[in-house]
N, C-alpha and C positions, 0 to 999 in steps of 0.2 A: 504493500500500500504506500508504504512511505516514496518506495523508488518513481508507482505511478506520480505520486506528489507531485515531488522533482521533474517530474518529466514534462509535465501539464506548465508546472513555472516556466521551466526551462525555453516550452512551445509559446507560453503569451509571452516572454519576454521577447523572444526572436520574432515574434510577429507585431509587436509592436515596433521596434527595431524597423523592418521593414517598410511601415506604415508614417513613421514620422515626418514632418514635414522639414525639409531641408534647410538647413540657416540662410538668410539671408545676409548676402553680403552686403558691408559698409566702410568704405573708405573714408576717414577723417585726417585731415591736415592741421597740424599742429601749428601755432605761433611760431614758437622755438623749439629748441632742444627737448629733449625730453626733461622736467624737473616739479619741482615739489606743487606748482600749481596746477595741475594734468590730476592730479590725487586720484578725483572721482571719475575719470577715463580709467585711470590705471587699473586701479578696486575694480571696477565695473568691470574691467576686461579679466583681471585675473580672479578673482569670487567667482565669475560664470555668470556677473548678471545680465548680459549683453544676450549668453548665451538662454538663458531663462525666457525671455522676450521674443527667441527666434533671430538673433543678429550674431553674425560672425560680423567684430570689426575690428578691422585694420587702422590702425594709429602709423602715420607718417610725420617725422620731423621733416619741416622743408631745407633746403639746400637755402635759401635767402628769406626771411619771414617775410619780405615781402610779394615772396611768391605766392604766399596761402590763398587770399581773394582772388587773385587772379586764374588758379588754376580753379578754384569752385566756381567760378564766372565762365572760365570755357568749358564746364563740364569734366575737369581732367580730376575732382574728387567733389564728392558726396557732399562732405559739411566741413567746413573751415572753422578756424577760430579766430576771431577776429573782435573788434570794440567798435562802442557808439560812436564816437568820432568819427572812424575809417568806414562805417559804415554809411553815415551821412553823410560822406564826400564824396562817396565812391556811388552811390545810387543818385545824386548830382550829377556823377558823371555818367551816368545811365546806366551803369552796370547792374546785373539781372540779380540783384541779394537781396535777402531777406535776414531779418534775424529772426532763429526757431525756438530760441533759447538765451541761459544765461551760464555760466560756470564760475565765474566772481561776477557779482553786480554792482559793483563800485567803484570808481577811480581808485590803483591802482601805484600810478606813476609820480614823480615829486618833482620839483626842480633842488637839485642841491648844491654845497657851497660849502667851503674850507672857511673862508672868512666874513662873509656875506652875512649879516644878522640880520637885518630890514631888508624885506624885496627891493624898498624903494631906493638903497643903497646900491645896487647892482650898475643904475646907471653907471655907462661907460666901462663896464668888464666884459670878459669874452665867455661865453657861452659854449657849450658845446652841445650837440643834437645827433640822435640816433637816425629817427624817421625824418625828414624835409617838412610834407605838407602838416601831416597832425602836429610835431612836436612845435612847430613854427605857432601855429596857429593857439593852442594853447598856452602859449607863452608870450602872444600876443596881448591873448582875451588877460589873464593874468600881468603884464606892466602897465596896460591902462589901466585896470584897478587899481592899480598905487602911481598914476598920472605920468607914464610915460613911454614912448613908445618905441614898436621892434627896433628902432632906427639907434636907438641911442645905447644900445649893447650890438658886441661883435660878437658873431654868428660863426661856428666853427662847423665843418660838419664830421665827425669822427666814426660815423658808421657804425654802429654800436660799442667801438668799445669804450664806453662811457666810462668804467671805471677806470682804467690807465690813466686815460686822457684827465683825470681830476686827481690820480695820485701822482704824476708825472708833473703836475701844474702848468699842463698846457695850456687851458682853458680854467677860470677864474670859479667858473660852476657848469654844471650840467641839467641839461633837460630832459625829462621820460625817461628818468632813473626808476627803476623798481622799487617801491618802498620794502617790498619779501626779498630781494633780490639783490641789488647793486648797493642799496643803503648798507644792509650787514655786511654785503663783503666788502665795502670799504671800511665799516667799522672795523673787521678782522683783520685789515691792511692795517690798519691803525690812525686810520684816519677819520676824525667825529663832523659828523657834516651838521649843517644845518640845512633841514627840511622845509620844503614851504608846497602847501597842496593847492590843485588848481580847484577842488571846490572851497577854498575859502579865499580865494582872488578871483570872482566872478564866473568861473567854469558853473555850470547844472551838474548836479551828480548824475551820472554816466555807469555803464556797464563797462568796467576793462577787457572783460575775456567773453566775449558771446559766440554763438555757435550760428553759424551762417550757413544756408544753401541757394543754390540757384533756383530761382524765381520761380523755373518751369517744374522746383519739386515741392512748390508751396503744400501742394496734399498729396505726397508721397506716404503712404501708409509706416513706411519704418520710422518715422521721424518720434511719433509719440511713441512708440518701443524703446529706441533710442530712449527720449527725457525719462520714457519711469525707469528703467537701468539705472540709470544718472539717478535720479531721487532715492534708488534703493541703497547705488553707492554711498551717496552723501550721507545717507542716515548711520551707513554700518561706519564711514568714517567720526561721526560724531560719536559713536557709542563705542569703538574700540581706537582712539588715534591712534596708539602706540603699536599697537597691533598691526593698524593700517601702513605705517611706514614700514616697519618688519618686513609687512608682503611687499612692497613697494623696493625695497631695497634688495630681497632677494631676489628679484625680475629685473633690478636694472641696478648691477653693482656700482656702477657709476654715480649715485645717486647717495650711497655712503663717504658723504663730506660732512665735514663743520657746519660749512655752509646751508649745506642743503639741508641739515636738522634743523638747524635754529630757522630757516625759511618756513617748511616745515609745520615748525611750532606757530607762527606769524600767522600764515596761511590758512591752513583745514580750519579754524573756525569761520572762515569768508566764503567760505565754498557757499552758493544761493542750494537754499533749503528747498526750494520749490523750482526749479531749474526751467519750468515751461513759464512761467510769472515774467510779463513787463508789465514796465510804469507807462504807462501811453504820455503821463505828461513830462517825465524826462526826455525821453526821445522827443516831441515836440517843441519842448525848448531848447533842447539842443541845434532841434534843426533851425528853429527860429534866429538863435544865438547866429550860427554859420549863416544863416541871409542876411542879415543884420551887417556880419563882417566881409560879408560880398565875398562867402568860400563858395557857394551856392548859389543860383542863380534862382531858386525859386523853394518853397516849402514843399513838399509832394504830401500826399493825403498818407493817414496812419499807414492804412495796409498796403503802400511802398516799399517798407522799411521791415514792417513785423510781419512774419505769417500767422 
């Protein structure tokens, strides 16, 4: 009896086996490198929750971050990760995006500075900038709120490597420095910056890391698979961090630095709890803010921007 048991098991399993429905694949392009703000990607991919949902997906670092929109714009990957900024300059410029999502929902980036204690003190120092069009433009909106303007600081552009270029004292401060990020590891260089964020020199509080796809996949069925994954990850990283870095670091030894704990620590509590959630009136002020500063030649209606 027992062996018939087993046997009858043995037949529904392998015939379920059979019968299951195939993962659907999903290509996601990364910002950057692989590193500590990716969390609920990472969990998500290695827990199985991606696979729970029905998604095989595939996590690409890009060769240049600023290839990520662009190849979700030609269809050359699924969902990007990308911010409100870049994305209201870049649907200005008619490109086919949408944001489906969030993965931190907040400004992110700082302007920082070795000596520099008042923004309003910068006049006449050199700057230095990773991105051209966003970092420029933030950093705009940001000197007229302390009354003065792009013109009256030098503009360096260093390509991201923001931190050299401010321990080297090439550049007086730097722009869309990481607050998770480039802040501590210049702390660990040993060098103390002073901080100054774009939401409290006139920026709208913004999305840093949003999750984009091409326009033509606004009701692609994987997409809400994809966010409850993501919401499943973010929970198990709230209820176990330590845990979470652990698995996180066993999948990408690279990831066991100084740095990238103390990020880390910074980080997982920012991850958005509800990852399908926008602010309809952040994006609209945003976009307002950019016609305003003539980055944009016109406001486009909500569902432009959001799917």
């Amino acid at each position: 009896m027992r062996i018939k048991n087993y046997f009858l098991l043995f037949s529904l399993c392998f015939s379920l086996s059979l019968h299951a429905a195939p993962l659907q694949k999903l290509t996601v392009m990364l910002d950057w490198f692989v590193n500590p703000t990716h969390g609920p990607l990472l969990i998500a991919k290695q827990q199985g929750f991606f696979k729970q949902h029905g998604l095989h997906v595939n996590l690409i670092a890009p060769a240049d971050p600023s290839d990520t929109t662009k190849l979700v714009a030609l269809g050359k990957a699924d969902i990007g990760i990308s911010s409100d900024p870049e994305l209201i300059l870049l649907v200005g410029r008619n490109l086919p995006l949408l944001r489906i999502g969030a993965l931190i929902d907040q400004p992110m980036v700082a302007l920082a500075s070795y000596d520099v204690k008042k923004l309003a003190d910068i006049k006449g120092k050199t700057i230095g900038y990773a991105v051209g069009g966003i970092d420029k433009i933030i950093l705009k909106v940001m000197l007229q709120h302390v009354g003065l303007k792009i013109t009256d600081v030098n503009l360096v552009d260093v390509h991201y490597n923001l931190v050299q270029a401010l321990l080297s004292k090439r550049v007086d401060a730097v722009t869309g420095a990481m607050r998770d990020y480039e802040i501590p590891q210049l702390k660990l260089e040993g060098m103390n910056t002073h901080s100054f964020y774009p939401e409290d020199y006139g920026m709208p509080r913004y999305g840093e890391l949003n999750y984009v796809v091409n326009r033509a996949h606004r009701h692609d069925a994987r997409i809400p698979k994809f966010l409850a994954a993501l919401k499943q990850a973010t929970q198990f990283i709230n209820q176990h961090p330590n845990k979470s870095w652990r698995i996180m670091v066993r999948q990408h030894p690279e990831l066991k630095t100084p740095l990238n704990k103390l990020s880390w620590k910074m980080t997982h509590p920012l991850f958005a709890q509800q990852p399908s959630l926008t602010h309809k009136p952040r994006i609209m002020a945003l976009a307002a803010l950019f016609k305003k500063e003539a980055v944009i030649s016109e406001v486009k209606s909500y569902n432009h921007y959001v799917a």
